[in-house]
Backbone as CSV, one residue per row, in Angstrom:
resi,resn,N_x,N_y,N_z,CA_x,CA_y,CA_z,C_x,C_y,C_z
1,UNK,-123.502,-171.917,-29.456,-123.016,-170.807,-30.246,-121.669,-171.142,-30.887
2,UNK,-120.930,-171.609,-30.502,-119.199,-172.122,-30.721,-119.621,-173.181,-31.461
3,UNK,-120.564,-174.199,-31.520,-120.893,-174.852,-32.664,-121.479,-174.698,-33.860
4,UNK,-122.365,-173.476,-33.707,-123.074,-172.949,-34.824,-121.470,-172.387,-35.662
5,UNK,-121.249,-171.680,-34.980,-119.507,-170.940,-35.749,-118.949,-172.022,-36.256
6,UNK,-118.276,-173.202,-35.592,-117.707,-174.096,-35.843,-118.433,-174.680,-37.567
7,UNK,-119.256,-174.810,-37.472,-120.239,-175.410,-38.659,-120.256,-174.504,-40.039
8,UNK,-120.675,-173.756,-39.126,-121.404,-172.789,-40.345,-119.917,-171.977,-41.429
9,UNK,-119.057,-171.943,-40.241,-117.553,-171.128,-40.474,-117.913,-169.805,-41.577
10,UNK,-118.346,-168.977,-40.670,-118.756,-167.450,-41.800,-117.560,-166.897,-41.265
11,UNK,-117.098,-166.245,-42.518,-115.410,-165.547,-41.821,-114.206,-166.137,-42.255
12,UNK,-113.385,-165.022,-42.118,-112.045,-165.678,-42.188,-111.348,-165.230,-40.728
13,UNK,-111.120,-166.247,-39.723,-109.963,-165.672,-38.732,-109.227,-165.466,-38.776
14,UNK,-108.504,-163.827,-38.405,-107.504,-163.693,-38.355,-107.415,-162.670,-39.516
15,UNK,-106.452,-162.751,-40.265,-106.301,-161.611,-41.154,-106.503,-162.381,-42.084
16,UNK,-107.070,-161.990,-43.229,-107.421,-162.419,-44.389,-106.910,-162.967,-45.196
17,UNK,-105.698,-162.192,-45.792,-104.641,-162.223,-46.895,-103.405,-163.525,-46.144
18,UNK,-103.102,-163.766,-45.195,-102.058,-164.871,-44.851,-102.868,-165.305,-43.554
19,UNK,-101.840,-166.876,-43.602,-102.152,-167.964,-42.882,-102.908,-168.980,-43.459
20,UNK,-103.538,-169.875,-42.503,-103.710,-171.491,-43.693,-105.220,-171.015,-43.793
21,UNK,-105.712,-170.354,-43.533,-107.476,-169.969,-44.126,-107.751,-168.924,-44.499
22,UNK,-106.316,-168.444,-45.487,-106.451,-166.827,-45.854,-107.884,-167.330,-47.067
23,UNK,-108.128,-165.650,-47.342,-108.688,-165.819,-48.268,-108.486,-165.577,-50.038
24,UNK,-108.772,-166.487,-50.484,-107.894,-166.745,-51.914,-107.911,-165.095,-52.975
25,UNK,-106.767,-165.154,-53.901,-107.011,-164.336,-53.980,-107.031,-164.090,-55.624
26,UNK,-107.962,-163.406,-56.028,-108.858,-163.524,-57.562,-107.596,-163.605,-58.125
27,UNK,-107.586,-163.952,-59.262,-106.409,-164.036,-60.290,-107.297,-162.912,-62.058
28,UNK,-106.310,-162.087,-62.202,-106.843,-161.029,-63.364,-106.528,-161.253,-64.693
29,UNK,-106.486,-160.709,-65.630,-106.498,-160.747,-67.117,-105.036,-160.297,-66.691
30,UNK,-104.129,-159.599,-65.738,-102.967,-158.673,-66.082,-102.258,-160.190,-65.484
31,UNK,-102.583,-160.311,-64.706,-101.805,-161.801,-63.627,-100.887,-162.882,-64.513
32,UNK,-102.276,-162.970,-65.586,-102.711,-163.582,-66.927,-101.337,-163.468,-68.075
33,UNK,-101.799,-162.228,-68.280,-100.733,-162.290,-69.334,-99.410,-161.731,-68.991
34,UNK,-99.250,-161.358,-67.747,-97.532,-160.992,-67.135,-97.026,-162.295,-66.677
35,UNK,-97.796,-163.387,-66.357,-97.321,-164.785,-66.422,-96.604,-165.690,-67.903
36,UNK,-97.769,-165.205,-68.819,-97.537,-165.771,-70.190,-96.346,-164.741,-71.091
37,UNK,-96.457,-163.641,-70.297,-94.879,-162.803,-70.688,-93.513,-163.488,-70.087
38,UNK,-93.875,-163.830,-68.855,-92.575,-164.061,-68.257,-92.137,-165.582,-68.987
39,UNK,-93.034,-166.207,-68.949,-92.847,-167.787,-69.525,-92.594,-167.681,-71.242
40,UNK,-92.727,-166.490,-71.564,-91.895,-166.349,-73.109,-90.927,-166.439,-73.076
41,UNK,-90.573,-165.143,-72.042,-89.433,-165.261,-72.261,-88.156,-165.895,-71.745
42,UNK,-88.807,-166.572,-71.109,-87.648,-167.462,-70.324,-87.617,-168.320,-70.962
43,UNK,-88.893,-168.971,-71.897,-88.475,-169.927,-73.265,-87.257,-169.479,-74.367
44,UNK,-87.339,-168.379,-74.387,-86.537,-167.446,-75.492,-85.123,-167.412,-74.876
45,UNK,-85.149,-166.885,-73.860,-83.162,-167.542,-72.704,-82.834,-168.820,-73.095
46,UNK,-83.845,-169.767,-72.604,-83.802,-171.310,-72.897,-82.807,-171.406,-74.269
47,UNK,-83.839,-170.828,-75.396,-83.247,-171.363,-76.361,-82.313,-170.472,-76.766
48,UNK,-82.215,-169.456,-76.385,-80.500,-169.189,-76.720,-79.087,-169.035,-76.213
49,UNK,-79.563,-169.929,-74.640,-78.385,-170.451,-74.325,-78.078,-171.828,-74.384
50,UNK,-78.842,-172.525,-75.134,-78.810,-173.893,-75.404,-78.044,-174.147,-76.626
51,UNK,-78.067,-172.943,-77.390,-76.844,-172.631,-78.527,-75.935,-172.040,-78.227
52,UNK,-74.391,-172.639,-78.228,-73.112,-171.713,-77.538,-72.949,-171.002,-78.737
53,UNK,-71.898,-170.024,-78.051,-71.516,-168.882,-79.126,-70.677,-169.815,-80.352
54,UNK,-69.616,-170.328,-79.544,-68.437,-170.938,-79.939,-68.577,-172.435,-79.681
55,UNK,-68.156,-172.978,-81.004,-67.827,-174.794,-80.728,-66.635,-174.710,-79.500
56,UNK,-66.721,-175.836,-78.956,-65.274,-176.804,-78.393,-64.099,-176.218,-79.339
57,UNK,-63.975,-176.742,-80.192,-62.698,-176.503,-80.823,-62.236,-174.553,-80.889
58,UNK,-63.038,-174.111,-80.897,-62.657,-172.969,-80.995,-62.478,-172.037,-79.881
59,UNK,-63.519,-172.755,-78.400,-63.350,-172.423,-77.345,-61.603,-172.415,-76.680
60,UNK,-61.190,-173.737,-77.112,-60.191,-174.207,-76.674,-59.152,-173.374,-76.747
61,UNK,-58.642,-172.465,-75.830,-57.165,-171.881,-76.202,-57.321,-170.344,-76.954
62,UNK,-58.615,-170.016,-76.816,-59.045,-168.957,-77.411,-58.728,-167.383,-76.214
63,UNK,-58.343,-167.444,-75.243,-58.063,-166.253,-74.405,-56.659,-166.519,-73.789
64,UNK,-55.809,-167.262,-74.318,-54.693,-167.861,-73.553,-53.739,-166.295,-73.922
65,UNK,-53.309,-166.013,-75.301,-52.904,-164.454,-75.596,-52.900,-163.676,-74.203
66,UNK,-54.519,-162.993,-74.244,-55.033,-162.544,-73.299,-54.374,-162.798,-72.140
67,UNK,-54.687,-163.662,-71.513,-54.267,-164.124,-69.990,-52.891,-163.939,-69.622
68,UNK,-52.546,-164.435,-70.791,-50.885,-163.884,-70.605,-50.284,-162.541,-70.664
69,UNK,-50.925,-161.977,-71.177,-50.367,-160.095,-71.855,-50.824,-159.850,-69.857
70,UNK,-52.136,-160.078,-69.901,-52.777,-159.228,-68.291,-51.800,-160.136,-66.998
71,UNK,-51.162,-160.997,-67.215,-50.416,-161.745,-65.914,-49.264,-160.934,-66.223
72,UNK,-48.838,-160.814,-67.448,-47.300,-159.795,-67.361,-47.879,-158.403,-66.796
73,UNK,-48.596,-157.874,-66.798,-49.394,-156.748,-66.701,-49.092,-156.643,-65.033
74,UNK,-50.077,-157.527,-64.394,-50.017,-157.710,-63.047,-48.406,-158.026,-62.577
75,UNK,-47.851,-159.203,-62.836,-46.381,-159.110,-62.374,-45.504,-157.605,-62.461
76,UNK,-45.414,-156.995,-63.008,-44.866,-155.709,-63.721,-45.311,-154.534,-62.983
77,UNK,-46.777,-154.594,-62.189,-47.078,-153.656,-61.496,-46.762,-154.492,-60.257
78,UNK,-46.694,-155.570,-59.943,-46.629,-155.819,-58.458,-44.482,-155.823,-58.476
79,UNK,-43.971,-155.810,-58.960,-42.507,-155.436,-59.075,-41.957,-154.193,-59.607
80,UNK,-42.706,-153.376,-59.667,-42.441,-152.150,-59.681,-42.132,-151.288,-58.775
81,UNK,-42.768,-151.731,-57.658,-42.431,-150.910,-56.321,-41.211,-151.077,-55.799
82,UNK,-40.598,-152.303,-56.016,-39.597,-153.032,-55.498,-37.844,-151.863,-55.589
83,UNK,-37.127,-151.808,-55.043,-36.144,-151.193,-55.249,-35.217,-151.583,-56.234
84,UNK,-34.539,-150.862,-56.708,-33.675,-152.150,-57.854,-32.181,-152.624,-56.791
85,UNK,-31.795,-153.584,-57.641,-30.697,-154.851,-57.410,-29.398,-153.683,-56.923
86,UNK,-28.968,-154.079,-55.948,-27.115,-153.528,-55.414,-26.533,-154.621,-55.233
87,UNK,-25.424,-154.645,-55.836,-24.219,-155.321,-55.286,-23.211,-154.933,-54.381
88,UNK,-22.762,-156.295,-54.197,-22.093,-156.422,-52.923,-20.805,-154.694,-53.203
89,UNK,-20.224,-154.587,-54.623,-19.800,-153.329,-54.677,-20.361,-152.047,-54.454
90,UNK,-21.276,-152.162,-54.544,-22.149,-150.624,-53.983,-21.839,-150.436,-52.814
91,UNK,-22.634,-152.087,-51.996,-22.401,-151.936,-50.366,-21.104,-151.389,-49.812
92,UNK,-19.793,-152.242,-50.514,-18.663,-152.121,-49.817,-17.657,-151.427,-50.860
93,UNK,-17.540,-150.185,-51.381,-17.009,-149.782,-52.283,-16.752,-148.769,-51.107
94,UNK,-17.018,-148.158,-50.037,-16.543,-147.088,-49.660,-15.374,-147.633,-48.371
95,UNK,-15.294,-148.914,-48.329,-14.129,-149.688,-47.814,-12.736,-149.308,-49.012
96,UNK,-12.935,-149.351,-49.975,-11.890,-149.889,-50.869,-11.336,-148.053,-51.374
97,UNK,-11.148,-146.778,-50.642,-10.783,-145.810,-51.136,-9.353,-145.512,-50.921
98,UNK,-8.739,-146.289,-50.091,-7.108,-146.165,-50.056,-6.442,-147.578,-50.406
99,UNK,-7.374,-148.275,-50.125,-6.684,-149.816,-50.200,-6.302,-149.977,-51.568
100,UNK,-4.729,-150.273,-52.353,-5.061,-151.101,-53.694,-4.269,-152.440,-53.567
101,UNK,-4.709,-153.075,-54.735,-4.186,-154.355,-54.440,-2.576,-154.794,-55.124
102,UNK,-2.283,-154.122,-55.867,-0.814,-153.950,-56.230,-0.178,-153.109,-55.319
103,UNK,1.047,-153.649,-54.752,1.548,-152.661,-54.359,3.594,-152.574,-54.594
């Protein structure tokens, strides 16, 4: 009996859809052409990122403006919080209310 099975192999063991003796599974007219959609358009990406926007030369140095305006931007907010500058007269000015130096 285990040889007739063995031979004959009617069945799929196991579950059908996965593992190494699933059973295959039909391919449709939709399979079909949502394949030949996707492979358009990934030809169509292809070719228009294979054309840059911008040459080299024009790439070059083209956001430097930019980068700079937004780094003053950032410095300016990260020193803003900061307290402003005292001198040593601020500190010690309430030493000096009888003292003068002519006398």
């Amino acid at each position: 009996m285990f040889l007739t099975l063995t031979l004959l192999r009617k069945g799929i063991p196991g579950k059908q859809w996965i593992g190494k003796y699933r059973r295959p599974r039909q391919i449709t007219w939709q399979m079909k052409r949502n394949t030949l959609k996707h492979l358009e358009r990934e030809a169509e990406n292809e070719y228009w990122i294979s054309r840059p926007f911008m040459t080299v030369e024009q790439e070059r140095g083209h956001a430097a403006e930019r980068r700079a305006q937004n780094w003053l931007k950032i410095k300016e907010a990260k020193f803003s919080n900061f307290p402003e500058h005292k001198h040593m007269t601020d500190h010690l000015s309430h030493l000096k209310i009888t003292k003068t130096w002519s006398s």
